[in-house]
VEXLUM-10282 format. One record per residue: residue in three letters; z, x, y of N, C-alpha, C in turn. Coordinates in steps of 0.1 Angstrom, whole numbers, plus 2048, in hexadecimal, padded with zeros to 3 digits. Layout:
node type:ALA	nz:Z	nx:X	ny:Y	caz:Z	cax:X	cay:Y	cz:Z	cx:X	cy:Y $
...
***
This chain:
node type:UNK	nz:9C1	nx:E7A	ny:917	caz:9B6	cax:E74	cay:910	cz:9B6	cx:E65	cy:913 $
node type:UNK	nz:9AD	nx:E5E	ny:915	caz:9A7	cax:E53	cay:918	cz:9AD	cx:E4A	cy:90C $
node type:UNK	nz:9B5	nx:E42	ny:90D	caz:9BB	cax:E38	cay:903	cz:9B0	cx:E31	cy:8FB $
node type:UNK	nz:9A5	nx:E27	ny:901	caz:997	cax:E28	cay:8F9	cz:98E	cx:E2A	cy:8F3 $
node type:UNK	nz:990	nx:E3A	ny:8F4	caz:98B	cax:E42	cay:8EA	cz:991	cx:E41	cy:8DC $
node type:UNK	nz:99E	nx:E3E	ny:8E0	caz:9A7	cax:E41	cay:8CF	cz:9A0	cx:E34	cy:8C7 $
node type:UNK	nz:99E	nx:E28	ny:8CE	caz:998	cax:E1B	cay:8C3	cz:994	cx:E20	cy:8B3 $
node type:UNK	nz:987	nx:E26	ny:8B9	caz:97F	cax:E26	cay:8AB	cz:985	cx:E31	cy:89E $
node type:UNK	nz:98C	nx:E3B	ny:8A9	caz:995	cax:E46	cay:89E	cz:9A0	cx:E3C	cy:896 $
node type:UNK	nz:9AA	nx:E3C	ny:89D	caz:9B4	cax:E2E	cay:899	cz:9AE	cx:E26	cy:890 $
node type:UNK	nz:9A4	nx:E1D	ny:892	caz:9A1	cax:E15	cay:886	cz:99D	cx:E1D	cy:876 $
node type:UNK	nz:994	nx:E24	ny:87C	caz:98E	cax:E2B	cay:86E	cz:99C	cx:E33	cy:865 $
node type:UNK	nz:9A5	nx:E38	ny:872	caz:9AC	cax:E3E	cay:86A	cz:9B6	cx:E33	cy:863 $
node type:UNK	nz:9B8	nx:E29	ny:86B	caz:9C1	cax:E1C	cay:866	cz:9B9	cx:E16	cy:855 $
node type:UNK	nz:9AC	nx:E19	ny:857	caz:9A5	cax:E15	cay:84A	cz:9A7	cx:E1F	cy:842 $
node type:UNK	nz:9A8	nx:E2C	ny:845	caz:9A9	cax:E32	cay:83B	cz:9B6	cx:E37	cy:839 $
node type:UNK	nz:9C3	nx:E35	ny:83E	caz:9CB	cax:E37	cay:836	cz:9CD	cx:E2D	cy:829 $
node type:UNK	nz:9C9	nx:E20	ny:830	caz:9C8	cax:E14	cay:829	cz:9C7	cx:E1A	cy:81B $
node type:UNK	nz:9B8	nx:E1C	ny:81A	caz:9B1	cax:E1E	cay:811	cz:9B7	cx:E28	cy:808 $
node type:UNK	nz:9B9	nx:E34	ny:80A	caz:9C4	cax:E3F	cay:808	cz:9C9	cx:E3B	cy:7FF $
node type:UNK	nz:9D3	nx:E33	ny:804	caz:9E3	cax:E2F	cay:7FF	cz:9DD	cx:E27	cy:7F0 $
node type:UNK	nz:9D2	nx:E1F	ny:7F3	caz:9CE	cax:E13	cay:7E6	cz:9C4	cx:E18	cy:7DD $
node type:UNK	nz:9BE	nx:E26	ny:7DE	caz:9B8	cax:E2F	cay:7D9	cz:9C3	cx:E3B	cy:7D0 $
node type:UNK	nz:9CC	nx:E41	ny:7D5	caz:9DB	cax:E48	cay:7D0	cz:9E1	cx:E3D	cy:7C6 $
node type:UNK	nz:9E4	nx:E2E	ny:7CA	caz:9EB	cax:E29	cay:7C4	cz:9E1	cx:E23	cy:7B4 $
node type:UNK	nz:9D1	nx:E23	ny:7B3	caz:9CF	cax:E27	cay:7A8	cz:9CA	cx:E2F	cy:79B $
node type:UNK	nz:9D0	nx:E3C	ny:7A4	caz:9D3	cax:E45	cay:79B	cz:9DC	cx:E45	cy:796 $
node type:UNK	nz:9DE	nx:E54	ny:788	caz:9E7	cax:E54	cay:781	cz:9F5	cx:E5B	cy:784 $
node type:UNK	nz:9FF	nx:E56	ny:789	caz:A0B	cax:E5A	cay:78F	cz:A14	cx:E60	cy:787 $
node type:UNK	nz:A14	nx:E5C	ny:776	caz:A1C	cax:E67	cay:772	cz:A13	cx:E62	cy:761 $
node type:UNK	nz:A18	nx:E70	ny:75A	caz:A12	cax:E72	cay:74B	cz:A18	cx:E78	cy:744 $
node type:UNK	nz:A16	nx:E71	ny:736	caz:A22	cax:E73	cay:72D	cz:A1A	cx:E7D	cy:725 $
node type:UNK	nz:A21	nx:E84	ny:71F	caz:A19	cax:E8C	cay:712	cz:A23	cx:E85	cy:705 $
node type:UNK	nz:A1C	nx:E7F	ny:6F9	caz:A29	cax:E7A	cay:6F2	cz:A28	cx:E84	cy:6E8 $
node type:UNK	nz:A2E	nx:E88	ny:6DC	caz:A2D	cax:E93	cay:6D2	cz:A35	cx:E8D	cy:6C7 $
node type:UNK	nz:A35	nx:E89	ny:6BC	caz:A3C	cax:E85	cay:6B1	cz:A3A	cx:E8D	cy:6A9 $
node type:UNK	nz:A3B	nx:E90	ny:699	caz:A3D	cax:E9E	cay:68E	cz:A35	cx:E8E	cy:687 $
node type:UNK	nz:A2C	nx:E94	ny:681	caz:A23	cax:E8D	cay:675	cz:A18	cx:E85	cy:67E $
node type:UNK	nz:A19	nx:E81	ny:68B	caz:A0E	cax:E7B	cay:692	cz:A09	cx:E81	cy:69D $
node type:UNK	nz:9FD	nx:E7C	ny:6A4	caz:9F3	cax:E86	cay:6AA	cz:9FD	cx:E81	cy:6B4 $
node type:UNK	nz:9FB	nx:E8B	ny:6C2	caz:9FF	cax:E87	cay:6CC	cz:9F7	cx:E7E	cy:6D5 $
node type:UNK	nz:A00	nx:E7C	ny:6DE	caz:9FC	cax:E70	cay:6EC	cz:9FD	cx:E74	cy:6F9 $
node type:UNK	nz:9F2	nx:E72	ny:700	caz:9F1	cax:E6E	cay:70C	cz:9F4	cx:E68	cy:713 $
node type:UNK	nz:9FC	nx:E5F	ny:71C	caz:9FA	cax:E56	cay:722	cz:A01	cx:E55	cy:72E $
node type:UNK	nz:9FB	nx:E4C	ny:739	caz:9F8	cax:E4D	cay:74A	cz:9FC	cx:E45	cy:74D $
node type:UNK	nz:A04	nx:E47	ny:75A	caz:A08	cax:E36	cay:75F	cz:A02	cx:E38	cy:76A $
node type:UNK	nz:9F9	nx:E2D	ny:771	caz:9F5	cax:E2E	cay:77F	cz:A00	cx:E25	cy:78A $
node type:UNK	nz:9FC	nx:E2A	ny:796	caz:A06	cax:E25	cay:7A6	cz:A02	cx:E17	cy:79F $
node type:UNK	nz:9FD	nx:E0E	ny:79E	caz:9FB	cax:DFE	cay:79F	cz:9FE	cx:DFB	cy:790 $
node type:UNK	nz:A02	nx:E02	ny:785	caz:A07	cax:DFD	cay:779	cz:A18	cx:DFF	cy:77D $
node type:UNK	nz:A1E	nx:E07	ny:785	caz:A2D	cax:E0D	cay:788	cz:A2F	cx:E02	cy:794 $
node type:UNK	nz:A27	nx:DFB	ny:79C	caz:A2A	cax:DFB	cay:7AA	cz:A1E	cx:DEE	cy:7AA $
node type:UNK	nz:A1D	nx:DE5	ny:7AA	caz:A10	cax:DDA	cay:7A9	cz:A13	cx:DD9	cy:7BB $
node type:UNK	nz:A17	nx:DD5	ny:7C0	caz:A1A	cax:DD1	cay:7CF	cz:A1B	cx:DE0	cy:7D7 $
node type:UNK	nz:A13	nx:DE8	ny:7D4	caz:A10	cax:DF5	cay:7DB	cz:A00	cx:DF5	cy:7E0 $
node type:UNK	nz:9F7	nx:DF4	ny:7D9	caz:9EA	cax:DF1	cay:7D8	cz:9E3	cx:DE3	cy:7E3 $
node type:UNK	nz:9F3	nx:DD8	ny:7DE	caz:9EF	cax:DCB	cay:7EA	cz:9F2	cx:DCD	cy:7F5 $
node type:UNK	nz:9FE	nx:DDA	ny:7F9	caz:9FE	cax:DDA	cay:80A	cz:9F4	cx:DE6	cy:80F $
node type:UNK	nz:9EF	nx:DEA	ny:805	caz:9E6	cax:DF6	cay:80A	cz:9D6	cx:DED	cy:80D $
node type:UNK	nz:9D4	nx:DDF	ny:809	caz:9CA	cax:DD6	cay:807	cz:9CF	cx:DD4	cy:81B $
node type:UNK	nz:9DB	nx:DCF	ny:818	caz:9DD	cax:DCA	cay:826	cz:9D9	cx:DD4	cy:830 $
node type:UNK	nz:9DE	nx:DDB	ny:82E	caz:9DD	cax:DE9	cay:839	cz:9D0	cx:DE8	cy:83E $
node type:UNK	nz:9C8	nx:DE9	ny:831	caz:9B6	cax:DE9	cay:836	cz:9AE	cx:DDD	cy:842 $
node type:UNK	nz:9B9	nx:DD3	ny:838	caz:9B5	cax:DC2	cay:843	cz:9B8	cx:DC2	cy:84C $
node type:UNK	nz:9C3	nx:DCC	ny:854	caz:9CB	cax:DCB	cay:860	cz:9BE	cx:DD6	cy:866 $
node type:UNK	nz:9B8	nx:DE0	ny:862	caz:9B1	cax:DE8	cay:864	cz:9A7	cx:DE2	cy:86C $
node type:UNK	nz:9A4	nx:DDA	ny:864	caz:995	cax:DD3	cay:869	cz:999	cx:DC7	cy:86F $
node type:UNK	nz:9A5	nx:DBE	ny:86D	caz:9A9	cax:DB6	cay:876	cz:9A7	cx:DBA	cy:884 $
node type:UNK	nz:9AA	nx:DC7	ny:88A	caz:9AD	cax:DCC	cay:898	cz:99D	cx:DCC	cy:89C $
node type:UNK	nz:993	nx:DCF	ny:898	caz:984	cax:DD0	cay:89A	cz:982	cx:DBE	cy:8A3 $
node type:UNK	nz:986	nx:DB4	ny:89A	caz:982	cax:DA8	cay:8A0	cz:98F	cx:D9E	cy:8AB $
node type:UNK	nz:998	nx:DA9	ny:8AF	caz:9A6	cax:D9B	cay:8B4	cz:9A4	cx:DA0	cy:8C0 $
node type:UNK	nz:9AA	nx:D9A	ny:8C7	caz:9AD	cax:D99	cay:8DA	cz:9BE	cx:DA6	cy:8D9 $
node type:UNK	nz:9BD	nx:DAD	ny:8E6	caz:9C8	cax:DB6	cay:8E6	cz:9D6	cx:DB0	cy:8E0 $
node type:UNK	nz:9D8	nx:DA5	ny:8E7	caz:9E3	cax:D9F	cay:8E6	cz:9E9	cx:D9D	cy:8D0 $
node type:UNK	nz:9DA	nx:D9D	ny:8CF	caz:9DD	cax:D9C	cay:8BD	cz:9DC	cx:DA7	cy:8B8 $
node type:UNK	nz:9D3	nx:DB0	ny:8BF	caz:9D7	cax:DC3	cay:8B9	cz:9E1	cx:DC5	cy:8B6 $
node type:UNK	nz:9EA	nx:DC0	ny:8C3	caz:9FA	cax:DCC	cay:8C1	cz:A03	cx:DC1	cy:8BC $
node type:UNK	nz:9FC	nx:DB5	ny:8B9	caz:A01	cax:DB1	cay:8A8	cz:A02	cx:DB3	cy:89D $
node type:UNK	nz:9F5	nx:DB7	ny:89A	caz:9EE	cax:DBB	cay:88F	cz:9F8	cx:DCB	cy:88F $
node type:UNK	nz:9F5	nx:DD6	ny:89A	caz:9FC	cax:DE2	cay:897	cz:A0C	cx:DE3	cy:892 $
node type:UNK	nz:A10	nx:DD6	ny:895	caz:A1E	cax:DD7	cay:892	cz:A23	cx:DD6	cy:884 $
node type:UNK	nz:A18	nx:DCA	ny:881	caz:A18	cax:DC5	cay:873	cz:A10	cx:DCF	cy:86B $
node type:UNK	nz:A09	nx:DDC	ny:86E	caz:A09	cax:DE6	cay:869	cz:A10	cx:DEB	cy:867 $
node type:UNK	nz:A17	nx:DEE	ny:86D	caz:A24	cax:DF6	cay:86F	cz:A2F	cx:DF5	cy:863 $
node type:UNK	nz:A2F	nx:DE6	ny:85F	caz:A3D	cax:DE2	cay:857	cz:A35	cx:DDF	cy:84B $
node type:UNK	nz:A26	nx:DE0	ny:848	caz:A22	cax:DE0	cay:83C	cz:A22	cx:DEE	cy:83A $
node type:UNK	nz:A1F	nx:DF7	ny:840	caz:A1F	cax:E00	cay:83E	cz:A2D	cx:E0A	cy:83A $
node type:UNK	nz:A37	nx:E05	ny:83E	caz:A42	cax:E07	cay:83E	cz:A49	cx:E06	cy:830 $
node type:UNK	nz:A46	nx:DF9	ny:82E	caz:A48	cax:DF1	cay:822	cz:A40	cx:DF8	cy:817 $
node type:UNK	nz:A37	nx:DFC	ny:816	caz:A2F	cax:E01	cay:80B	cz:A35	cx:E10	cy:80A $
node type:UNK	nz:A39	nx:E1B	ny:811	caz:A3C	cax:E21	cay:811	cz:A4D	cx:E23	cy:80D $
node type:UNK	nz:A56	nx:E1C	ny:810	caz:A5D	cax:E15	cay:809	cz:A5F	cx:E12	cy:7F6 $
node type:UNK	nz:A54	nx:E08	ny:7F6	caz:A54	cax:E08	cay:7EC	cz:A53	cx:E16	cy:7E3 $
node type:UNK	nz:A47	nx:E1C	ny:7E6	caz:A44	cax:E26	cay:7DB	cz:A4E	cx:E32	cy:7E0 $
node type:UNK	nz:A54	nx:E37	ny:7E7	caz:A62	cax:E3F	cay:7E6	cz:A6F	cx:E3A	cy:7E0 $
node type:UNK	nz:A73	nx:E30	ny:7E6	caz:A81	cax:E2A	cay:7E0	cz:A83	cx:E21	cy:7D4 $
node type:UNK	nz:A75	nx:E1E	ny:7CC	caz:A77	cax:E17	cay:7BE	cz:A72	cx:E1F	cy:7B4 $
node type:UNK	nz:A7A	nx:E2A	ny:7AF	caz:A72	cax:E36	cay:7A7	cz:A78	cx:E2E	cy:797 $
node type:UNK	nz:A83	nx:E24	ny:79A	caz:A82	cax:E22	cay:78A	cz:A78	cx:E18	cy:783 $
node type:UNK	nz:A6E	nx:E13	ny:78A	caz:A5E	cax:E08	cay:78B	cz:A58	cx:E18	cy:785 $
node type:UNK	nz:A55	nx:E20	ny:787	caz:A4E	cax:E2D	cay:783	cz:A56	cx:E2D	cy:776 $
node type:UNK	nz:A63	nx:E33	ny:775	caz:A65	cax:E33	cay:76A	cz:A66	cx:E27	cy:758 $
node type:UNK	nz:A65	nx:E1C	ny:75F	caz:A66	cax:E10	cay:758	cz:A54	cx:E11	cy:752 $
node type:UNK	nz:A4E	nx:E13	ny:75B	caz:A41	cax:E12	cay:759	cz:A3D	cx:E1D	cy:74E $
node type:UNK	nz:A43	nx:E27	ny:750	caz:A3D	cax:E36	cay:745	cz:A45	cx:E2E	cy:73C $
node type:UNK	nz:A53	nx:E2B	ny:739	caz:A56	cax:E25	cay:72D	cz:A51	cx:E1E	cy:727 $
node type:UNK	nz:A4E	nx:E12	ny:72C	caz:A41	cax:E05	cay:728	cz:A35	cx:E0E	cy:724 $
node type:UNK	nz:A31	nx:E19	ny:726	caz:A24	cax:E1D	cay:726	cz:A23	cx:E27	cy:718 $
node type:UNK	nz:A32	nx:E2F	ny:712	caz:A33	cax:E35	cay:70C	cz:A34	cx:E2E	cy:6FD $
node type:UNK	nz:A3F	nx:E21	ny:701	caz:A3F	cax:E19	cay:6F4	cz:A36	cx:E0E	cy:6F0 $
node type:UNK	nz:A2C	nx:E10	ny:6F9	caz:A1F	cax:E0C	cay:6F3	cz:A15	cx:E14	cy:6ED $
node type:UNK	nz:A18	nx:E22	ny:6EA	caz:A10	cax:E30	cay:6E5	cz:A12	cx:E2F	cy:6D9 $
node type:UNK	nz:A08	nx:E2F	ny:6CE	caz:A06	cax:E32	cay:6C1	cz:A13	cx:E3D	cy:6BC $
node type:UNK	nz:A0F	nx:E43	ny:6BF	caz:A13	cax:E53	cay:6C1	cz:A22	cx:E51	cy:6C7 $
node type:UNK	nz:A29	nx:E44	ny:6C6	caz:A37	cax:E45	cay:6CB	cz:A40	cx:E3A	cy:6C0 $
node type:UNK	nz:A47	nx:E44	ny:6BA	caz:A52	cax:E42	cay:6AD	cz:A5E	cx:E3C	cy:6B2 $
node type:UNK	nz:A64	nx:E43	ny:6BD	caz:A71	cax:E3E	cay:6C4	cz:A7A	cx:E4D	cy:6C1 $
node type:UNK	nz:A70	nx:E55	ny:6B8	caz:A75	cax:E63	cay:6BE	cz:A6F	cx:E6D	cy:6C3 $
node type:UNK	nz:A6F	nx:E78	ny:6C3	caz:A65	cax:E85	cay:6CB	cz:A66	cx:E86	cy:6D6 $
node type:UNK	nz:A5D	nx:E92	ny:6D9	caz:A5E	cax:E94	cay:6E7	cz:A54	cx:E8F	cy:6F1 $
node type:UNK	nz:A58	nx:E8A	ny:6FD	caz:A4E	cax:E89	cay:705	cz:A51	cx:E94	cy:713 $
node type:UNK	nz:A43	nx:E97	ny:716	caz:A46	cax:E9C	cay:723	cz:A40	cx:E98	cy:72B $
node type:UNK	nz:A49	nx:E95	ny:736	caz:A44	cax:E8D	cay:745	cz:A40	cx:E93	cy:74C $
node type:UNK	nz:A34	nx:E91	ny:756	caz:A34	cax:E97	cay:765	cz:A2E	cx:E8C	cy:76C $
node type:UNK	nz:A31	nx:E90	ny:777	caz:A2C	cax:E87	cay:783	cz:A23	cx:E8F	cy:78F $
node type:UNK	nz:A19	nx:E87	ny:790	caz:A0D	cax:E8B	cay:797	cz:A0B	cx:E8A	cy:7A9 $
node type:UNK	nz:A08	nx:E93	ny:7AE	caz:A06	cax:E8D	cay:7BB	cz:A01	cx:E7D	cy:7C2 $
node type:UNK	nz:9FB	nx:E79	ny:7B8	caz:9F7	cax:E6D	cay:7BF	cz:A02	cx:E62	cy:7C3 $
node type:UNK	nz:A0E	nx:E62	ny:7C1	caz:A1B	cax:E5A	cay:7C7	cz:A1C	cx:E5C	cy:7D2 $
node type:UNK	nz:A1D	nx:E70	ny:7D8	caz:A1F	cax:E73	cay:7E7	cz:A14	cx:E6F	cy:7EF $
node type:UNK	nz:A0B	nx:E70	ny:7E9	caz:9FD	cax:E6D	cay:7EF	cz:A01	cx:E5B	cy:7F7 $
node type:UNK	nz:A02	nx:E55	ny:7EB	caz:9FD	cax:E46	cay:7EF	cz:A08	cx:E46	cy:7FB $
node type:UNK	nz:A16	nx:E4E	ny:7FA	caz:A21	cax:E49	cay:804	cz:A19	cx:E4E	cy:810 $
node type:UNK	nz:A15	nx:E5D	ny:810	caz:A0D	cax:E67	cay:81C	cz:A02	cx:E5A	cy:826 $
node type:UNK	nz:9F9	nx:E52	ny:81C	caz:9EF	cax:E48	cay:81E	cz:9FA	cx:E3D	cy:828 $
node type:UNK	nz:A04	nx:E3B	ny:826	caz:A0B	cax:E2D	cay:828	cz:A12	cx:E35	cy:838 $
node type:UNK	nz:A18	nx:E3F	ny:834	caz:A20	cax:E45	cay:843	cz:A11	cx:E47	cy:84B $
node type:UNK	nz:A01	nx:E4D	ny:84D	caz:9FB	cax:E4B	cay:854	cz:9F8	cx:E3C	cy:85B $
node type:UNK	nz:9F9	nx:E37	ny:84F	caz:9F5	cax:E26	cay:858	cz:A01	cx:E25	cy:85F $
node type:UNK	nz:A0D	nx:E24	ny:85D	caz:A1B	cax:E21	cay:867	cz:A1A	cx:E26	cy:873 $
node type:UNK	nz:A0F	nx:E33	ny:873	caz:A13	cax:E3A	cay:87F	cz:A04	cx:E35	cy:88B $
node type:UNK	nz:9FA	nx:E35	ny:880	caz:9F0	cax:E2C	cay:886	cz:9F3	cx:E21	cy:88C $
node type:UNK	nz:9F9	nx:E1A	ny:886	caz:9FE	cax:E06	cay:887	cz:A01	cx:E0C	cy:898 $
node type:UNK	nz:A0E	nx:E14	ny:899	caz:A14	cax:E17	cay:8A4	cz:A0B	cx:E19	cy:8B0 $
node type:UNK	nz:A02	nx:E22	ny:8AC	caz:9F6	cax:E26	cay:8B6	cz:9EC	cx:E18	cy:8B8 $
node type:UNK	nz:9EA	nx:E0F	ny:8B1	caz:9E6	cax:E02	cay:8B4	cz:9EF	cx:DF6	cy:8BA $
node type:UNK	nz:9F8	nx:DF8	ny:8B7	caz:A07	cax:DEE	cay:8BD	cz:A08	cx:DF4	cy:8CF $
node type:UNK	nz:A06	nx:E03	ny:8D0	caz:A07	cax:E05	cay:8DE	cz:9F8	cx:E03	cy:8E3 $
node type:UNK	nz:9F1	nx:E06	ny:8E1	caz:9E3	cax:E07	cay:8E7	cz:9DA	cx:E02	cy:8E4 $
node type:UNK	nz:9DA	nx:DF5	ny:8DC	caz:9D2	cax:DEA	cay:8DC	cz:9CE	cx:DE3	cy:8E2 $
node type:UNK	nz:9D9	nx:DDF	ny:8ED	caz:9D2	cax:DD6	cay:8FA	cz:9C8	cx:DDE	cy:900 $
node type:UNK	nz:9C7	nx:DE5	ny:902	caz:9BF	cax:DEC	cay:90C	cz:9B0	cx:DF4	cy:905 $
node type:UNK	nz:9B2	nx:DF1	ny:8FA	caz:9A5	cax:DF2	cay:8F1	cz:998	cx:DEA	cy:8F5 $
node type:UNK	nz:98D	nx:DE9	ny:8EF	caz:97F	cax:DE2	cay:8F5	cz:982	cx:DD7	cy:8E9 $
node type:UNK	nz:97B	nx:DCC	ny:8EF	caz:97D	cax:DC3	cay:8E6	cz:96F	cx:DC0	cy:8E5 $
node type:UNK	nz:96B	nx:DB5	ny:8DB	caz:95C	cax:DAE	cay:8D8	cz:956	cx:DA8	cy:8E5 $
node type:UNK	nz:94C	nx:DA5	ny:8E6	caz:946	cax:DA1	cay:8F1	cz:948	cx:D90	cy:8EC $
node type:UNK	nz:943	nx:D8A	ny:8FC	caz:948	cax:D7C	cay:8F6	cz:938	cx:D71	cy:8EB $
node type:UNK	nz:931	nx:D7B	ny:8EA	caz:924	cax:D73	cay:8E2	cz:92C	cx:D75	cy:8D1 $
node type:UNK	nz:938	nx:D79	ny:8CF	caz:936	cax:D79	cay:8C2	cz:946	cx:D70	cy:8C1 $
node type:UNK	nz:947	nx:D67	ny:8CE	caz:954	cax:D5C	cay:8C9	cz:94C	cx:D4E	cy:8C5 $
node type:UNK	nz:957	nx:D46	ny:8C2	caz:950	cax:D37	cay:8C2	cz:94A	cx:D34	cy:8CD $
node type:UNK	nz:941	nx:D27	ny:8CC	caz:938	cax:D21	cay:8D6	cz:945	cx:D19	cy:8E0 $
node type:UNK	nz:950	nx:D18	ny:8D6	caz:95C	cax:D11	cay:8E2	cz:966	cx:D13	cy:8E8 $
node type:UNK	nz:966	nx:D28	ny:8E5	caz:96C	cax:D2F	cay:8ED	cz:961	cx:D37	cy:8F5 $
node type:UNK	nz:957	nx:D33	ny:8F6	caz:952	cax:D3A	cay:905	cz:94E	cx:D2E	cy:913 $
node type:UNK	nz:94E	nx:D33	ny:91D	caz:94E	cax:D27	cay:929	cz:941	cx:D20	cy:929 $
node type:UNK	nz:940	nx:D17	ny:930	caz:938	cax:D0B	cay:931	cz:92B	cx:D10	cy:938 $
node type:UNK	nz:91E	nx:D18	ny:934	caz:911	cax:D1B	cay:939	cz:90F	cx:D10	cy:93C $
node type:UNK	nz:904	nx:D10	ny:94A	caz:8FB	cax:D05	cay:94C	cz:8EE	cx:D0C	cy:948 $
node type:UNK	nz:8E3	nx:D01	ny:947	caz:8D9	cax:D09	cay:940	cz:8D0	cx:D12	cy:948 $
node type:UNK	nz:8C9	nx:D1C	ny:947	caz:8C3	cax:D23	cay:951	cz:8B8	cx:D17	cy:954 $
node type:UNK	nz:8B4	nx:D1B	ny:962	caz:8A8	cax:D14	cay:965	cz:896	cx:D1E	cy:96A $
node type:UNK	nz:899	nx:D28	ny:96B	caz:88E	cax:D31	cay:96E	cz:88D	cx:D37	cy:961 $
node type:UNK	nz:87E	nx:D40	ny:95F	caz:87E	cax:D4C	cay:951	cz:886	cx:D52	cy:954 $
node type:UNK	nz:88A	nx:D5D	ny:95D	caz:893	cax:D65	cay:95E	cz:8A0	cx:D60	cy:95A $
node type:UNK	nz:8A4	nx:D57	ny:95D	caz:8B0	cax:D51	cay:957	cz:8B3	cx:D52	cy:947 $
node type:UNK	nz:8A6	nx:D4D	ny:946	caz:8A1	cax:D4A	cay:939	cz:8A5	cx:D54	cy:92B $
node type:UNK	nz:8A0	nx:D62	ny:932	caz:89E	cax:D6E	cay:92D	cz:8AB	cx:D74	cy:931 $
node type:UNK	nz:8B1	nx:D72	ny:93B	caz:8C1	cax:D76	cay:936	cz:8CC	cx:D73	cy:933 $
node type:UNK	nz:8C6	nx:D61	ny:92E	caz:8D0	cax:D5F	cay:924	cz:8D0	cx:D61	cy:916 $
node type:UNK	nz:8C2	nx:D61	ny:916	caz:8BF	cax:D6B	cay:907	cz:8C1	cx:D7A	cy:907 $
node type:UNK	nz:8C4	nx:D7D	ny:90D	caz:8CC	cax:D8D	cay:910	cz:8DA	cx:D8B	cy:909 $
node type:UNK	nz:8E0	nx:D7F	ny:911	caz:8F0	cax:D7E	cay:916	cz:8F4	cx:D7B	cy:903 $
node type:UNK	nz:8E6	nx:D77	ny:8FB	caz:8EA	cax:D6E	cay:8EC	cz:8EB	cx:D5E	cy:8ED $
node type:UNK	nz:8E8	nx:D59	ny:8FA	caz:8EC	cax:D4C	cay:8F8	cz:8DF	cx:D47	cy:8F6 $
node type:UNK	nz:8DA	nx:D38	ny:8F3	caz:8D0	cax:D30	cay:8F0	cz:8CD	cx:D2B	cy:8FF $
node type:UNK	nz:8C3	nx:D2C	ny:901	caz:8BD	cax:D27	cay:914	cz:8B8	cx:D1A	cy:915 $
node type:UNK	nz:8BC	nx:D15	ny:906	caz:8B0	cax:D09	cay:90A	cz:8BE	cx:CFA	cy:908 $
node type:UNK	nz:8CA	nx:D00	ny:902	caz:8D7	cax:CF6	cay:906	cz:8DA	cx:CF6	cy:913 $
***
């Protein structure tokens, strides 16, 4: 397969693991049922970004790296891919190897419940949306990778959409035809 073709898959999918992971992280990751003898019972939810606040900000990043690769020169692609790579790394990181942030959080969440004496039962469970946001974070890593190698060789922007003092020095046309294809090319014919 034609390396060039992957651009537009790669990005979208680079956006939407992004999005994924910062979508998973806020939902509700785990829920408590509280139960006390003389009071009504409780509900209550902890979401990925009440357990995990710096889960949600690299999944922000992920998106910006996303759409960073849409406007850079190759050489900053398989910059950008790399630095997907270790955000992505890093996020997924986080929400596997800090499970006592989850558990601190349902406690904070439980002893703030009407419905919580400091005795009874509660019963915990935990929701898919934790594996989810990690699932979201390992597609970007592996994306980043597929942009870190195959970025340079990607299409880049045409040069009417740089500054006026990164493109070379036009002289001004002198015929219509000239005229008319530098208003093709985007440039002003009459500087």
């Amino acid at each position: 397969m034609n390396p060039r073709r992957l651009y537009g898959p790669v990005v979208l999918g680079t956006l939407a693991a992004g999005g994924l992971a910062f979508f998973a992280a806020s939902r509700s990751w785990a829920e408590v049922r509280i139960a006390t003898d003389g009071l009504p019972s409780d509900s209550v939810s902890v979401t990925g970004a009440d357990a995990q606040p710096l889960v949600p900000a690299l999944a922000i990043v992920i998106v910006t790296a996303a759409l960073a690769v849409l406007a850079s020169s190759p050489r900053v692609r398989r910059v950008v891919g790399a630095f997907t790579i270790l955000v992505a790394i890093a996020g997924a990181a986080v929400v596997v190897l800090d499970s006592s942030s989850l558990g601190d959080a349902v406690g904070r969440a439980v002893e703030e419940s009407p419905a919580y004496t400091g005795t009874g039962s509660q019963d915990f469970s935990v929701s898919i949306w934790k594996y989810v946001t990690t699932l979201g974070f390992v597609v970007a890593a592996l994306l980043g990778g597929v942009t870190a190698r195959l970025g340079g060789v990607w299409p880049t922007m045409g040069s009417r959409y740089e500054s006026p003092a990164g493109r070379p020095a036009v002289t001004a046309p002198q015929s219509d035809a000239e005229m008319w294809k530098a208003l093709d090319e985007g440039r002003d014919p009459t500087q």
